[in-house]
PAVO-842310 format. One line per 3 residues: their letters; for each residue x, y, z of N, C-alpha, C, O, CB. Coordinates in pm, 1 decimal. Atoms other than C-alpha are relative to their C-alpha. Last residue first. Glycine has a CB too. Example, Ala and Ser with C-alpha at 12.3 -4.5 7.8 and 13.67 -1.06 7.14 Angstrom:
% residues 2
sa) -82.0 -119.0 -6.0 1367.0 -106.0 714.0 -77.0 109.0 73.0 -26.1 219.8 89.9 41.4 46.2 -141.5 ~ 89.0 -119.0 0.0 1230.0 -450.0 780.0 90.0 120.0 0.0 193.6 118.1 66.5 -99.2 2.7 124.6
***
This chain:
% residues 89
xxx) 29.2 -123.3 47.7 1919.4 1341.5 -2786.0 99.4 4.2 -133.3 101.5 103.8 -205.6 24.4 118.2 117.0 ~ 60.9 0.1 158.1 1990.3 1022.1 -2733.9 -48.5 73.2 -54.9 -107.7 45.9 -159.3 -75.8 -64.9 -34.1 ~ -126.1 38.7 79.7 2283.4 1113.7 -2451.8 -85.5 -57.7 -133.3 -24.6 -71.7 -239.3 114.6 -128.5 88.4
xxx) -121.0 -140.2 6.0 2008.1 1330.4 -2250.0 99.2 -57.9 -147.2 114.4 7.3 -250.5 137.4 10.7 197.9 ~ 87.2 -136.9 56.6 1725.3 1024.7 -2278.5 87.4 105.4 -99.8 91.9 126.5 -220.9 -52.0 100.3 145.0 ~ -18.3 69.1 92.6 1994.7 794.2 -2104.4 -95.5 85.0 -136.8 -42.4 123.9 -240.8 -38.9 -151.3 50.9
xxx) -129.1 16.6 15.6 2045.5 1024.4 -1829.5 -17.2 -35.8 -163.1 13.9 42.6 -252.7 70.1 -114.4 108.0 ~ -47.1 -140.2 55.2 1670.7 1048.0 -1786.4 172.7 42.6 -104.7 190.6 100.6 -211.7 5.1 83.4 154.5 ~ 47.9 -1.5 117.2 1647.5 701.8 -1749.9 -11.2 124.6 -92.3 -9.4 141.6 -214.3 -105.5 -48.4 18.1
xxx) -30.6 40.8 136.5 1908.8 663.6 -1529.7 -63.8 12.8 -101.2 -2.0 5.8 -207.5 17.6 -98.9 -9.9 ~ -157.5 -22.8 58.7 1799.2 941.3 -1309.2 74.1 -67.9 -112.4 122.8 -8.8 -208.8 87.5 -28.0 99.5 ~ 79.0 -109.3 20.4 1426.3 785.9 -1263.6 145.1 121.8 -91.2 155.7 165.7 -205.8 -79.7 55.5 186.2
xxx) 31.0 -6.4 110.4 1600.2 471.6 -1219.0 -66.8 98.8 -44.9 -118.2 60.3 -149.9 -43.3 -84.7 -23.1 ~ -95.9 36.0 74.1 1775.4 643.4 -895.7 -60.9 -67.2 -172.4 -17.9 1.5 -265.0 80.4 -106.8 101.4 ~ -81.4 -87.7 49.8 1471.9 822.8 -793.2 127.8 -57.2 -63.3 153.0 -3.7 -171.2 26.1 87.8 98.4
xxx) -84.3 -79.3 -125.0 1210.2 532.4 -759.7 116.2 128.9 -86.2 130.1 142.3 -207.8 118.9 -151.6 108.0 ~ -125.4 22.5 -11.5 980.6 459.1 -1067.9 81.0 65.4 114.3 77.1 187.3 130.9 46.8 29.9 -113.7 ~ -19.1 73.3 59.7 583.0 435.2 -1038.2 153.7 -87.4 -25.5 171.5 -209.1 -30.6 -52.7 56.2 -76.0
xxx) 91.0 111.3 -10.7 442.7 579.8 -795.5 35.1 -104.1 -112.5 -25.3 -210.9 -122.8 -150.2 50.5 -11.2 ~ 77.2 -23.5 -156.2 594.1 944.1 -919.8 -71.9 -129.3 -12.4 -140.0 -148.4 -113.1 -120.9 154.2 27.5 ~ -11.1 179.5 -80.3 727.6 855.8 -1250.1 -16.3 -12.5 50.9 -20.6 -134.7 65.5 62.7 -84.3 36.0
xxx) 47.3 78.4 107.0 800.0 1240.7 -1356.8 7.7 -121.2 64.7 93.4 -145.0 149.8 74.0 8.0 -132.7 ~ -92.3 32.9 122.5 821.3 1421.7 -1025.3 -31.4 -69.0 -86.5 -135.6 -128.6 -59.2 102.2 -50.3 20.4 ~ -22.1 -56.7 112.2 599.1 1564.6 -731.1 115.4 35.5 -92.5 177.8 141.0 -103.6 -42.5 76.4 19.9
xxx) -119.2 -123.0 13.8 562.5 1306.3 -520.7 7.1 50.0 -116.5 7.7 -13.3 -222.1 143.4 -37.5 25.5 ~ -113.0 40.2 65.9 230.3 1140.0 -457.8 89.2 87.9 -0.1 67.9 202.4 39.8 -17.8 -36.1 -116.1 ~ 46.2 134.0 74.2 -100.4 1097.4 -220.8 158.0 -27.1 -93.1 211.2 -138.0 -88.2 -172.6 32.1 -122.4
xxx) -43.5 108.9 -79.9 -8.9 1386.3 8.8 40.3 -139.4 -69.2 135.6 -211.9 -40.5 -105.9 -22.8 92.7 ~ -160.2 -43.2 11.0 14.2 1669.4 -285.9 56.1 -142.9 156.9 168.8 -183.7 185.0 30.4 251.8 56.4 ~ -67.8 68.6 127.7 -354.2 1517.7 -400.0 169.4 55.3 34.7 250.3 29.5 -54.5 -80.3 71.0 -180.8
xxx) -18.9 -107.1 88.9 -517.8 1559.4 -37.5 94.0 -45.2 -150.1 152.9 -153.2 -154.9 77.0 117.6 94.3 ~ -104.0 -70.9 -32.8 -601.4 1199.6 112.7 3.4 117.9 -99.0 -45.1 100.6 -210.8 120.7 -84.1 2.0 ~ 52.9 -69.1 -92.3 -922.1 1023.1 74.5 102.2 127.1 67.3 72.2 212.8 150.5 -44.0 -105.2 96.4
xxx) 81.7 -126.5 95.0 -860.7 840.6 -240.2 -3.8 137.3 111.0 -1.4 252.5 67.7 -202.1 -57.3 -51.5 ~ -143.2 -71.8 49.1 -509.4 687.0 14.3 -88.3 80.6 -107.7 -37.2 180.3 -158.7 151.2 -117.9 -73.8 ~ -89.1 -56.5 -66.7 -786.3 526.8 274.3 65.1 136.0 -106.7 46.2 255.2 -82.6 103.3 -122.1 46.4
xxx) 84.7 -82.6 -37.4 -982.8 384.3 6.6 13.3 114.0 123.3 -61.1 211.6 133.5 -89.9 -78.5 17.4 ~ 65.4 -122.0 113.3 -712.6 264.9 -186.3 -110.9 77.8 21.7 -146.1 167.7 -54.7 -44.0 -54.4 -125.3 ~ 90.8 60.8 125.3 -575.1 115.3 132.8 -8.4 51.9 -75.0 44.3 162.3 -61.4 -111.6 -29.1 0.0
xxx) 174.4 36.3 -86.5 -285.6 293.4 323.8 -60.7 -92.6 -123.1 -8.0 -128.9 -228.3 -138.9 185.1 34.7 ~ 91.3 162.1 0.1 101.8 284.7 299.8 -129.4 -20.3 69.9 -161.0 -66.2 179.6 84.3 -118.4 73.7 ~ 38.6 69.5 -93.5 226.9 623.5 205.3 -82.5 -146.6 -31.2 -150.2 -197.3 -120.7 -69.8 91.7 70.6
xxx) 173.6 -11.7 67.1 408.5 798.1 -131.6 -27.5 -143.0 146.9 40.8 -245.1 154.7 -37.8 -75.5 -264.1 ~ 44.1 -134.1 17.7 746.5 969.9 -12.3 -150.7 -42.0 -15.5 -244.3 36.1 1.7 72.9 87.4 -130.2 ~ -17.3 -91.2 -58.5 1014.9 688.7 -128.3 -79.4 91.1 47.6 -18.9 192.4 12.6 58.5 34.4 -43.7
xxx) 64.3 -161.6 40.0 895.9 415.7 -310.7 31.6 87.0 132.9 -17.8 52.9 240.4 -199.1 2.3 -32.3 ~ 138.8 -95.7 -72.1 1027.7 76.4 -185.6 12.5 119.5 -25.0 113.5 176.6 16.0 -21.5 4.7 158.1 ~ 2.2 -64.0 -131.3 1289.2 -98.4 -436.6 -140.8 102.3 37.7 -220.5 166.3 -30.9 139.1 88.4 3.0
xxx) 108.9 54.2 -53.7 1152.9 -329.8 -741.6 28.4 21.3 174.7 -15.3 -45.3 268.5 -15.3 -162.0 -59.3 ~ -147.6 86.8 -84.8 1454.8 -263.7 -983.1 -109.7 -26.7 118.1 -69.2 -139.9 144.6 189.8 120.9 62.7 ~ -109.3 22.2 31.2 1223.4 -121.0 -1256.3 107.4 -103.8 79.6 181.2 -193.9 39.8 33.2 113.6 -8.5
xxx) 25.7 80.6 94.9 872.4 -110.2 -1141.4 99.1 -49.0 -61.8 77.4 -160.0 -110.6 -70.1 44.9 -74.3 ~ -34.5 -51.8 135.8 972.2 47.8 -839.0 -62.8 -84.1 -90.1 -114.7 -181.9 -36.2 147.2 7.1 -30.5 ~ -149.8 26.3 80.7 768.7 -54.8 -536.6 39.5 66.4 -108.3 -41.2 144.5 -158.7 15.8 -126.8 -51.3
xxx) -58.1 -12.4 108.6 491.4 64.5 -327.2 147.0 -17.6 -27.4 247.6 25.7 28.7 -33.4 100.2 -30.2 ~ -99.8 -135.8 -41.7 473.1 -104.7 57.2 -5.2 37.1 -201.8 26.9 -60.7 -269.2 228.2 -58.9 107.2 ~ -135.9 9.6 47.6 209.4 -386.6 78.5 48.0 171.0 -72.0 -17.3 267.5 -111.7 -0.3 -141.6 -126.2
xxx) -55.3 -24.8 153.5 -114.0 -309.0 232.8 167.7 -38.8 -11.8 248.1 -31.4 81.2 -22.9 181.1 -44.0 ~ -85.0 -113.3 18.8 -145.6 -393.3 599.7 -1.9 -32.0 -189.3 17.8 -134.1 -255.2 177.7 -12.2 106.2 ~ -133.4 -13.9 44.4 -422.3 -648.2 646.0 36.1 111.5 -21.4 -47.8 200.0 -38.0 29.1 -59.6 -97.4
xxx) -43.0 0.2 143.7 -752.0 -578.8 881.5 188.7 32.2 -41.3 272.4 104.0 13.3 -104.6 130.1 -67.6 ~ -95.3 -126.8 10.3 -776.5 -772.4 1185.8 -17.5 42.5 -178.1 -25.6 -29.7 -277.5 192.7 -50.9 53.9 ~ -81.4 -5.3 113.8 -1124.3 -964.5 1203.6 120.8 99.4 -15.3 91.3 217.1 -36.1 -84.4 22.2 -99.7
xxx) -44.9 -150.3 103.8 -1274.0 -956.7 1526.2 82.1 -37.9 -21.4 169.4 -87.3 50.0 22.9 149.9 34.4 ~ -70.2 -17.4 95.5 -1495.1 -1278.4 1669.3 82.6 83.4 -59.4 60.7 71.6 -179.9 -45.2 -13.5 -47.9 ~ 23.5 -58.4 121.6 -1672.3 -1281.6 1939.5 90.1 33.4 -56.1 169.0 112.6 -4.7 -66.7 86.7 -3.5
xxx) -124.6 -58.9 66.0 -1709.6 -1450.7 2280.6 -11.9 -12.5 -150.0 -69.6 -104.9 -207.4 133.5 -73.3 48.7 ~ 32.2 -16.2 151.9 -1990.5 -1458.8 2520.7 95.5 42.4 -86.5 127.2 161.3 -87.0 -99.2 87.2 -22.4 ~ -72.8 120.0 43.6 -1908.1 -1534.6 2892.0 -33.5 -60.9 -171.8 -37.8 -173.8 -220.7 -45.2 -116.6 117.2
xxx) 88.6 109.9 43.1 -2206.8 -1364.2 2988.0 98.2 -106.7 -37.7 68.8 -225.2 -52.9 -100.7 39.2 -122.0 ~ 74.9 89.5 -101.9 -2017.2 -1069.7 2917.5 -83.3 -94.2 20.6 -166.0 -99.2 -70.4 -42.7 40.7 49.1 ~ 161.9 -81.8 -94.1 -1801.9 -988.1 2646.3 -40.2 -83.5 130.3 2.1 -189.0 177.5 -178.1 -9.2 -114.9
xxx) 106.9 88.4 -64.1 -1458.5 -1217.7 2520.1 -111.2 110.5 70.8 -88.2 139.2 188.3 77.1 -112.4 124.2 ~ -21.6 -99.6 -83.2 -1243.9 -1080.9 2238.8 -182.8 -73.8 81.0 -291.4 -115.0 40.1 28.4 195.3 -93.2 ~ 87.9 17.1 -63.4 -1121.6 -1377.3 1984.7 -46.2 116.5 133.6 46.9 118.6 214.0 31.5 -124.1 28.1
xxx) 27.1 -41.4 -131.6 -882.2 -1215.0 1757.7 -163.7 -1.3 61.7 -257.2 75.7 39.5 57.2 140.0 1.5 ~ 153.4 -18.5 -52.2 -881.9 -1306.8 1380.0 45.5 7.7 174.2 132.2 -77.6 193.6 -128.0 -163.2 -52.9 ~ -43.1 -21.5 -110.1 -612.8 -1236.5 1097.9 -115.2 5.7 109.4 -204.8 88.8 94.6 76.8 110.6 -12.4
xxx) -3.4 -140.4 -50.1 -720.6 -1345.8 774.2 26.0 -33.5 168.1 12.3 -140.2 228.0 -159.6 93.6 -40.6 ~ -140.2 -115.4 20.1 -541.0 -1657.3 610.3 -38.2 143.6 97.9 50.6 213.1 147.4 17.5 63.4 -207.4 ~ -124.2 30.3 -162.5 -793.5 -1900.1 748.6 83.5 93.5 -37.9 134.6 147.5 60.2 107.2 -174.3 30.4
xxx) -162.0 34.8 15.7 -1040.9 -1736.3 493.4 73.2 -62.4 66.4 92.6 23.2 152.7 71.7 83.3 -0.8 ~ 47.8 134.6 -24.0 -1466.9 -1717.9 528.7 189.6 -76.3 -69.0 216.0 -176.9 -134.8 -194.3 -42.5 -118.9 ~ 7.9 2.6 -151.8 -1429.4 -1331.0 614.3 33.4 -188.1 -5.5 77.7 -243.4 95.1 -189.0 71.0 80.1
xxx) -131.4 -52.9 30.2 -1475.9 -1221.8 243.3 72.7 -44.8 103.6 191.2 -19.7 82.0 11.2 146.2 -16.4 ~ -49.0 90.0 109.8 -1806.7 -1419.0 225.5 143.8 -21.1 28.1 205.8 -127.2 35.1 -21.8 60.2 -147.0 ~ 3.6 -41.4 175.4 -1952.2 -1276.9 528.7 113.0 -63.9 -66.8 206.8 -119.0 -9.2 18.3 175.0 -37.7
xx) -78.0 -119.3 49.3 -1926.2 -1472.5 867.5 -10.9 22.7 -175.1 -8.5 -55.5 -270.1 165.4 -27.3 48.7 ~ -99.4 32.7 100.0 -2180.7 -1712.6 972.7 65.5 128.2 -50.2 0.3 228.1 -80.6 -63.1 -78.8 -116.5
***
């Protein structure tokens, strides 16, 4: 019986046949979804698509870009908000 996490129809499965005429099960693993803005909800520029255990494992200048909002806001709202900042000064 397959572990808990495993017990889905949604996951991705590939039957791969051994010898003996013995065939077995492998689980694909999913692609992460792509970072977004939080603002207008376009794909992040610069910051990669791995797991969170994958992306701890990476150096810290790989993992994000170095600007305010990094991972969080793309460069154009990153500009407006600044902008808007400037003129409430």
């Amino acid at each position: 019986m397959p572990e808990p996490s495993r017990r889905v129809r949604s996951k991705k499965r590939r039957q791969i046949k051994f010898s003996r005429q013995r065939t077995v099960i492998h689980y694909r693993s999913e692609k992460t979804s792509v970072p977004r803005c939080s603002s207008c909800g376009q794909a992040l520029a610069g910051l990669p698509r791995l797991e969170p255990s994958k992306l701890s494992k990476l150096p810290g200048n790989q993992r994000r870009v170095e600007r305010m909002y990094s991972g969080n806001l793309c460069h154009s709202c990153l500009r407006d908000l600044l902008r808007q900042a400037a003129r409430n000064l």
